[in-house]
C-alpha positions, 0 to 999 in steps of 0.5 A: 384156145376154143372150148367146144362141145357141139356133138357131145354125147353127154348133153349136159355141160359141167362146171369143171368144163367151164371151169377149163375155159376160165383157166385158158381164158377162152376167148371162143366158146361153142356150145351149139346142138346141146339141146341146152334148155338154160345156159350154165351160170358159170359162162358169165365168168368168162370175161375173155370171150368174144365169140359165143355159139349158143345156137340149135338148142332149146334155150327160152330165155338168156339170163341176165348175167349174159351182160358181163360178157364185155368182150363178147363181139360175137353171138350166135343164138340161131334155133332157139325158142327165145321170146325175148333179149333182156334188157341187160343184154343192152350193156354188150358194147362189143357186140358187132354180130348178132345173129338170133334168126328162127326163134320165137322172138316177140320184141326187142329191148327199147335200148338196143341202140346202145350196141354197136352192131354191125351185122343183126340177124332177126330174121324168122321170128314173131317181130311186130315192130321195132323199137324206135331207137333201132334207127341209132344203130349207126355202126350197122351196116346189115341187116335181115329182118325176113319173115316177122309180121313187122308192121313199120309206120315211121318213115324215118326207120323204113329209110334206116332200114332200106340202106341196110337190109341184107339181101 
């Protein structure tokens, strides 16, 4: 059963919310357009998740207990202000969507082909290059990396990356 809250009056999520979402282990949970700043600590309980929608708030950093989500395959975190994932988020095996398009991201974590991402969304960010490991992203069939003043020297990521862009 979904936990949503996209479209609430009240902008402000409460433990007891979260702690609904526990009690139902909520495997999807939608907290866009909240106008959130920081995500509740209390979602890093929740274990069951696959799918989390965290877009069209103003969050500028994920915490780093975004990394127990195990089962988390799903995540959205589109129109955000995000400069950064933290190196933790590298321990989402699951994941095989990413969309993190229109933030403000500068760079990605060095370990990023520890995820086995099949879609990946970093398009309209501040990307001036990519991590040499991008390329052991083997289970990735899509991606957008549009408008980032990304400069790629390496022959063997231009390659990677020519065989999975998203048109």
């Amino acid at each position: 059963m979904p936990c949503c809250w996209n479209g609430m009056d009240n902008k402000q999520i409460s433990i007891d919310k979260i702690n609904e979402c526990l009690e139902e282990k909520t495997c999807y949970l939608d907290l866009s357009s909240l106008e959130l700043t920081e995500l509740p600590e209390a979602i890093s309980e929740l274990i069951d998740l696959e799918v989390l929608d965290i877009s069209d708030n103003q969050l500028t950093a994920l915490p780093d207990s975004i990394s127990s989500l195990v089962n988390l395959e799903w995540l959205f975190i589109n129109n955000n202000q995000l400069t950064e994932l933290p190196n933790k988020f590298c321990k989402l095996v699951n994941l095989a969507v990413l969309e993190v398009n229109n933030n403000l991201l500068t760079k990605l974590p060095k370990k990023i082909s520890k995820l086995n991402l099949v879609l990946f969304d970093v398009s309209n960010n501040q990307l001036t290059k990519l991590p040499k490991q991008f390329k052991k992203l083997g289970e990735l069939e899509g991606v957008c990396i549009d408008n980032n003043p990304l400069k790629i020297k390496s022959i063997k990521l231009r390659k990677f990356l020519k065989s999975r862009l998203d048109d």
